[in-house]
C-alpha positions, 0 to 999 in steps of 0.5 A: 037309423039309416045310417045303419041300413048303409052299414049292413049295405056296406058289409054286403058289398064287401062279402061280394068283395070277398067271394072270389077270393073264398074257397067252396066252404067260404064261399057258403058263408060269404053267400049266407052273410051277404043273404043276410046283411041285405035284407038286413039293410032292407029291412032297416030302410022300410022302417026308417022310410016307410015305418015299423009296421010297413016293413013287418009287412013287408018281411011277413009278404016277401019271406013268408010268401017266399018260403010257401012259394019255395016250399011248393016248388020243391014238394010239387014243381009248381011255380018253377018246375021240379028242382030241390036245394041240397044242405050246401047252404045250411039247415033247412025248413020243408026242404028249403034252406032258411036262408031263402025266405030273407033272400026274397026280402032282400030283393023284394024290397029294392025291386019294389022301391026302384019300382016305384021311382021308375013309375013316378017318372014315367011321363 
């Protein structure tokens, strides 16, 4: 199974690969594509390394927390100032694009693993 964690990893790089080389409107689904195969590849590792349970979790923690503390931000400015996304990424849910909550899974979960090796090897 984790092989498959590799594939979405994989996909990942080569949407990366490929962005320069998009137009604007390319680039869009390229960013939504690489959003989604990473925490793909995120999601798929919790499971195999740490369980089912673990990584459901861990999606209801990183996503779901991600969209209150983005929808918070848009509505009051709390937490990251005043801002607001336009529709240049897709449909969106409370004024935030639905595909910010999995972005914060996507970097939520390898920020916390490497966080967890570094600590081991602290001396």
């Amino acid at each position: 199974m984790t092989a498959l964690a590799w594939v979405f990893a994989a996909v990942t790089v080569a949407a990366q690969i490929a962005y320069p080389l998009a137009t604007s409107a390319g680039r869009r689904d390229l960013t939504v594509a690489t959003v989604l195969s990473f925490a793909a590849a995120s999601v798929i590792h919790a499971a195999c390394t740490r369980g089912a349970g673990w990584a459901a979790s861990m999606v209801l923690v990183t996503a779901g927390g991600g969209l209150a503390a983005e929808t918070a931000g848009v509505h009051t400015g709390l937490l990251f100032g005043r801002y607001v996304y336009t529709d240049a990424l897709g449909p969106g849910v409370a004024g935030v694009p639905v595909v910010i909550p999995p972005a914060w899974t996507m970097m939520a979960y390898p920020a916390f693993t490497l966080g967890r090796y570094a600590a081991r090897r602290l001396p």
